[in-house]
C-alpha positions as CSV (number, residue, x, y, z in Angstrom):
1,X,1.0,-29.2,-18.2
2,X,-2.9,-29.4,-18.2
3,X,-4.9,-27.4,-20.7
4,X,-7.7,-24.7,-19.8
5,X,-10.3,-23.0,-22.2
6,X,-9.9,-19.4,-22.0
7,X,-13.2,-18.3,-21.3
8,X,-15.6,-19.6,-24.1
9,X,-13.0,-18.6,-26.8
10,X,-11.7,-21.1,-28.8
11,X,-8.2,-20.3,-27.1
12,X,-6.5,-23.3,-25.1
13,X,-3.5,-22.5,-22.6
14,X,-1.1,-24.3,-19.8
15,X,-3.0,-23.6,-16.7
16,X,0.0,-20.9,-15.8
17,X,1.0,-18.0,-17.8
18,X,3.9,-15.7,-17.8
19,X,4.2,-12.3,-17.0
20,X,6.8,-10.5,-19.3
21,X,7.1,-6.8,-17.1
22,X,10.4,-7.7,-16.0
23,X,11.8,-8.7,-19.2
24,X,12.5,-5.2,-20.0
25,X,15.9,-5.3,-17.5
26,X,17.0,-8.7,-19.5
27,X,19.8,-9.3,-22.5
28,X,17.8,-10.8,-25.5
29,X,20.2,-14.2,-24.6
30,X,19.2,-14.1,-21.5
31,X,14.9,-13.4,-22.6
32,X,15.4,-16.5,-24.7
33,X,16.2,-19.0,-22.1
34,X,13.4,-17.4,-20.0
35,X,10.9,-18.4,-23.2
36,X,12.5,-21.5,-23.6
37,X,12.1,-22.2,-20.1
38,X,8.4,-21.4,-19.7
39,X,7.2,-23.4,-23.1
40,X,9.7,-26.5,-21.6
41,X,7.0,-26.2,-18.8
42,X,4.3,-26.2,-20.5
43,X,3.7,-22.5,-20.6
44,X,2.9,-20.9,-23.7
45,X,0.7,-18.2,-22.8
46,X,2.7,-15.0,-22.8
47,X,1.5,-11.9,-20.9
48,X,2.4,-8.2,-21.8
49,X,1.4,-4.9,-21.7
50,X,2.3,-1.8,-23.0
51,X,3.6,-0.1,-20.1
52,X,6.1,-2.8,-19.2
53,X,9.4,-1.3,-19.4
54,X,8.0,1.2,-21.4
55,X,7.7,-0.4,-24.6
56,X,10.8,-2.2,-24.2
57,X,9.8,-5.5,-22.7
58,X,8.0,-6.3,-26.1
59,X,10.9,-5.7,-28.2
60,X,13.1,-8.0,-26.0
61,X,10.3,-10.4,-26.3
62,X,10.1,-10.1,-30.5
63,X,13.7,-10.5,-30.4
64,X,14.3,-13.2,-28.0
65,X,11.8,-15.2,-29.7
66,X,13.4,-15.0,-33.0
67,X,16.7,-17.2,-31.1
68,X,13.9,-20.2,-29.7
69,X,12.8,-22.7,-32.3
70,X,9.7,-21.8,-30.9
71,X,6.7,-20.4,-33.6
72,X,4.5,-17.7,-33.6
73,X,1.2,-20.0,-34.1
74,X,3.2,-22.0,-31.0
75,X,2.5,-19.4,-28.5
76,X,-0.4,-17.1,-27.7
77,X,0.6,-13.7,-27.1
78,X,-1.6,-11.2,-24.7
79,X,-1.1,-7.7,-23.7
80,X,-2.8,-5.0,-22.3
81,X,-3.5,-0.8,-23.1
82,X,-5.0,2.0,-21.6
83,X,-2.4,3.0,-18.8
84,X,-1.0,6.4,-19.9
85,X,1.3,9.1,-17.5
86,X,-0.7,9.9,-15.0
87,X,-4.0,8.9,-16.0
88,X,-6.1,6.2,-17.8
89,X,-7.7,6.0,-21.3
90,X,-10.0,3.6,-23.4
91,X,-10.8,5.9,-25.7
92,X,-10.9,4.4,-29.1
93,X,-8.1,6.1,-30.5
94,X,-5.9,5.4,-28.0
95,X,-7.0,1.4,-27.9
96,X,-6.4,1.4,-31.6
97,X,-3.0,3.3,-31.7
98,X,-1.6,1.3,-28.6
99,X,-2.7,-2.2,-30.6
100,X,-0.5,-1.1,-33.9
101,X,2.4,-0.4,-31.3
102,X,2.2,-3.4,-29.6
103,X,1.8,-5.3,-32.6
104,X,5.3,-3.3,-34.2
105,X,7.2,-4.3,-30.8
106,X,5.8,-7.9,-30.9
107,X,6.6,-8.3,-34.1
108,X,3.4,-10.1,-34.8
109,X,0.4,-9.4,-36.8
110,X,-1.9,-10.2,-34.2
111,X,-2.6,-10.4,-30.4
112,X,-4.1,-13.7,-29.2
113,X,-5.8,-11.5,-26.3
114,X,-6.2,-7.9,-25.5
115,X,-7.2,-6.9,-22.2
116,X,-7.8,-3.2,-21.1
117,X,-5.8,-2.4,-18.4
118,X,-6.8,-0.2,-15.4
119,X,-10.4,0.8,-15.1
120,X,-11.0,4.6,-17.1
121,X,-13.9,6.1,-15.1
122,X,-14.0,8.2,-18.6
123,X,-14.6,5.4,-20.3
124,X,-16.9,5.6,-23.2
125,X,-18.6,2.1,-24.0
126,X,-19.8,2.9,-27.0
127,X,-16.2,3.7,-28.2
128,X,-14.6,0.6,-26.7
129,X,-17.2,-0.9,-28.8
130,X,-16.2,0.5,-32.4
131,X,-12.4,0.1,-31.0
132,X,-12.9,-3.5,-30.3
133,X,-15.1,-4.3,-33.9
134,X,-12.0,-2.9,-35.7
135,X,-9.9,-4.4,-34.1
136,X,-11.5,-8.2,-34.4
137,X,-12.6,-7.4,-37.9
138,X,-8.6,-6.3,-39.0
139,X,-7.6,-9.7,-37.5
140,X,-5.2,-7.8,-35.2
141,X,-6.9,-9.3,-32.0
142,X,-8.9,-12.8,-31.7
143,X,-9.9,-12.8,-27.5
144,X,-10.9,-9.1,-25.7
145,X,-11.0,-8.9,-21.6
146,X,-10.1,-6.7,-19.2
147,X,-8.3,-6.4,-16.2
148,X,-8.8,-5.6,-12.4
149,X,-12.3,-4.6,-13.3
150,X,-15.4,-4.9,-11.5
151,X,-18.8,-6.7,-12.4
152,X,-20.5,-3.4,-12.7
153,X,-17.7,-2.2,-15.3
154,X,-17.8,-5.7,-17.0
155,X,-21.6,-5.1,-17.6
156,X,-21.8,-1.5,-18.8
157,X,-19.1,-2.8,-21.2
158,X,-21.3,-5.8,-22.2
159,X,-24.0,-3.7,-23.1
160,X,-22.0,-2.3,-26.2
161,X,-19.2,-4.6,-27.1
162,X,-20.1,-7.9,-29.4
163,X,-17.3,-9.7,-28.6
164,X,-17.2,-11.8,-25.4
165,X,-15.0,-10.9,-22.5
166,X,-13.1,-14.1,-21.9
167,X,-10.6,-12.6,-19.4
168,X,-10.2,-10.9,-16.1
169,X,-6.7,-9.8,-14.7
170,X,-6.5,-10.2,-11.0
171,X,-4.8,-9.1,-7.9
172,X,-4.8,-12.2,-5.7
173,X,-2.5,-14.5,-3.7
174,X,-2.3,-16.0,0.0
175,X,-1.3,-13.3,0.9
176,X,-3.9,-11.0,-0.8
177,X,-7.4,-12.4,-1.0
178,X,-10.4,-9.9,-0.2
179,X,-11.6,-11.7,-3.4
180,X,-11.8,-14.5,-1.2
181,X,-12.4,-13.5,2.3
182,X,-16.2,-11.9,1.7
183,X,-17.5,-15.4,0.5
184,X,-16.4,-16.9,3.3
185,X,-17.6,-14.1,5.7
186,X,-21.4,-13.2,4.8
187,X,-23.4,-11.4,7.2
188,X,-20.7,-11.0,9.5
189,X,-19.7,-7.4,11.4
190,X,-15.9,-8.1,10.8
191,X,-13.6,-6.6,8.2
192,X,-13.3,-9.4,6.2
193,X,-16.8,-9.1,5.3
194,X,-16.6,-6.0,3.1
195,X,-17.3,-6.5,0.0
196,X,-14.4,-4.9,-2.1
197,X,-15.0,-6.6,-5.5
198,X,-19.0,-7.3,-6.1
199,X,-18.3,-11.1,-5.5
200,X,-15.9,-11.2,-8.5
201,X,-15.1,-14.4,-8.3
202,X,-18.9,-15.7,-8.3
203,X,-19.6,-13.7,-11.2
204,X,-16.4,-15.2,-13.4
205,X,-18.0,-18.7,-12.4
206,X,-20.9,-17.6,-13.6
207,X,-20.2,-15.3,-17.0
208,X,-17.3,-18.2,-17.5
209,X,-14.2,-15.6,-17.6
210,X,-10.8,-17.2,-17.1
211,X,-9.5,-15.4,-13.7
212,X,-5.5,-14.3,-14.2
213,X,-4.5,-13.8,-10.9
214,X,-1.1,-11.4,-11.1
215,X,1.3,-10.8,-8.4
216,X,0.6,-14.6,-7.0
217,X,3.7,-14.4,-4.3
218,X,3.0,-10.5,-3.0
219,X,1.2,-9.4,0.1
220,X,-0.9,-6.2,0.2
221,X,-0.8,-4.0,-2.7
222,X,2.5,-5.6,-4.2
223,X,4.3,-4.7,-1.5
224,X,6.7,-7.5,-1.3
225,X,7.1,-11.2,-2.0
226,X,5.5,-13.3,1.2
227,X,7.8,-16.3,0.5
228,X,10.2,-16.6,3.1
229,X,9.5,-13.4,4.5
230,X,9.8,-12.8,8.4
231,X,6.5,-11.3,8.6
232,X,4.7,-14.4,7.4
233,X,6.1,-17.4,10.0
234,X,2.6,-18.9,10.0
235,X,2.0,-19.3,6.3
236,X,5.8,-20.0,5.8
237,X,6.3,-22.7,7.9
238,X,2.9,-24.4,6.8
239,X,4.0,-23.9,3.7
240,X,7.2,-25.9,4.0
241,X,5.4,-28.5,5.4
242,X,3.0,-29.0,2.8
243,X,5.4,-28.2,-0.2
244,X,7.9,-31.3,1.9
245,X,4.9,-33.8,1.8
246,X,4.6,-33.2,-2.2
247,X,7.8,-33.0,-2.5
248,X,8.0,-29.5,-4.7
249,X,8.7,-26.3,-3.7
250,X,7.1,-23.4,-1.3
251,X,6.5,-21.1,-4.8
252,X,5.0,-24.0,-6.5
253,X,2.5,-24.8,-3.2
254,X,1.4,-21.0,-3.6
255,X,0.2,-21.7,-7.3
256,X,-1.5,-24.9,-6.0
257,X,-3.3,-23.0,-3.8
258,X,-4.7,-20.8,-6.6
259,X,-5.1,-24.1,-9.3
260,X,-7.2,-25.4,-6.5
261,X,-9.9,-23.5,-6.6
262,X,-12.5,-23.7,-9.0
263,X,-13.0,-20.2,-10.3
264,X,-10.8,-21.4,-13.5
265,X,-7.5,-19.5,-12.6
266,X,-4.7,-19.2,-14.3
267,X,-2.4,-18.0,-12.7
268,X,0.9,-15.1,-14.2
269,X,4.0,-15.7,-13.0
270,X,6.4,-13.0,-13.5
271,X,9.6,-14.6,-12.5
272,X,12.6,-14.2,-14.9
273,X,14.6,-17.1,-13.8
274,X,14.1,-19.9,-15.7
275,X,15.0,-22.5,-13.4
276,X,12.1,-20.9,-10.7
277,X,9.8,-21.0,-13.7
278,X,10.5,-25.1,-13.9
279,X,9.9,-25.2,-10.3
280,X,6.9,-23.0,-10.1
281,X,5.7,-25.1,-12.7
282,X,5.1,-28.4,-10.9
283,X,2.6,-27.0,-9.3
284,X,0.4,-28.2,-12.2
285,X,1.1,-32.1,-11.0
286,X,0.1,-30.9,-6.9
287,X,-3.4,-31.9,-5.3
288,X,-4.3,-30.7,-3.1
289,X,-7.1,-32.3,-0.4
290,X,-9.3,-29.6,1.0
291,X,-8.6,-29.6,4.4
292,X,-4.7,-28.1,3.1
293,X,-6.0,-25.7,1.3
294,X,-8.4,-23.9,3.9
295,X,-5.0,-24.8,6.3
296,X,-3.1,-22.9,4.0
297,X,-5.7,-19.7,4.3
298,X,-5.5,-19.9,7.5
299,X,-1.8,-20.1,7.6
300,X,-2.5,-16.8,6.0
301,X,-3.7,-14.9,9.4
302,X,-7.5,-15.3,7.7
303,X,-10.0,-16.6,10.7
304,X,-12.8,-18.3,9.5
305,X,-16.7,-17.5,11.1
């Protein structure tokens, strides 16, 4: 699998990641051949947060991991903090308490990449700030990004924190693209042309973030999986077609179609069957000319002005 920078950091990753929520509901046999699986593809970026099963997909992780022959320095290890029962929180103790739980269920000494979570309209920079300088300075996190946060909330972050945003965790997939749809719609009176985000995707071009998109096979807000589903004929059936002519599946077409574009994406799978992760996976080898790819938006039920 092809290589991509993570942001300027000196990090390197497959172009796909994988999402470990689901590991949670997984036997620790049946977590290793899910690892074993993803680094066979070339995977080897691992995505977590602390909220996933409540704790418990870490610990399944830390535990599974010990039955691969794969190393710690092997793999690079993200997760995320600052969800909490009902409401959000980036306040520094809580980013420092959730790291030293994250790193016990991990079983690791460090995190490769933190991101915070959901946006905390609470949210002290200042204390992000001291949380993060800890937190590099201790060793216990090399990268720092964030997650479905806007350029505005990147910025005010900026002004305090030394250390580089890298990352930012996405909802988008054919299905789900109003990160897309106001580029393509300026000045126009229709829907599409709200803008939702503040042009994320121009501004991670231009501040060089790595784009995660999550949830790459849902439609709406993860309201189901759009592959093969009776509401989506259009997009289905073009793409069958286009998945027949590379010879690789629909799933694996729907990562192409986010590889494709050049806001350096990389894309989080969060499938727990390893032999959909190998599939998925070949999406890295697909091209795709650009004429497919605006057929495959289109597909999509998106008009273009």
């Amino acid at each position: 699998m092809k290589q991509i920078q993570l942001g300027t950091s000196p990090l390197f990753s497959g172009r796909l990641s994988l999402g470990c929520m689901r590991m949670a509901d997984k036997t620790v046999k049946e977590a290793a051949g899910v690892i074993e699986a993803a680094s066979e593809s070339g995977i080897n970026l691992f995505d977590h947060a602390d909220i996933y099963g409540k704790g418990t997909s870490e610990e399944i992780f830390r535990d599974a991991l010990k039955e691969t022959s794969l190393k710690r320095e092997e793999i690079l290890l993200q997760s995320k903090c600052g969800i909490r029962d009902g409401y959000f929180d980036f306040s520094k103790d809580h980013i420092l308490s959730s790291v030293d739980g994250i790193l016990k269920r991990l079983g690791t000494d460090y995190l490769d990449t933190l991101l915070l979570h959901r946006p905390d309209t609470l949210m002290e920079p200042e204390e992000v700030a001291e949380a993060f300088d800890t937190l590099a300075e201790s060793g216990k996190v090399r990268v720092f990004g964030v997650s479905n946060q806007n350029q505005m909330q990147i910025e005010l972050l900026k002004r305090y924190v030394k250390q580089p945003l890298q990352i930012n965790q996405l909802q988008l997939s054919l299905a789900h693209t109003p990160l897309i749809d106001a580029g393509l719609n300026v000045n126009m009176g229709n829907d599409a042309a709200v803008v939702r985000d503040g042009y994320l995707l121009e501004y991670s071009r231009l501040h060089d973030m790595t784009v995660q998109p999550w949830s790459p096979f849902q439609h709406g807000m993860i309201e189901g999986v759009f592959i093969d589903h009776p509401e989506f004929p259009e997009l289905n059936a073009a793409l069958k077609e286009t998945a027949e002519a590379k010879g690789v599946s629909k799933s694996a077409i729907a990562i192409a179609w986010l590889l494709h574009h050049p806001a350096k994406m990389q894309p989080v799978i969060g499938s727990m069957n390893p032999e959909r992760i190998r599939e998925i996976a070949k999406a890295d080898g697909v091209t795709l000319t650009r004429p497919e790819w605006y057929a495959l938006y289109r597909a999509a039920g998106n008009d273009l002005p």
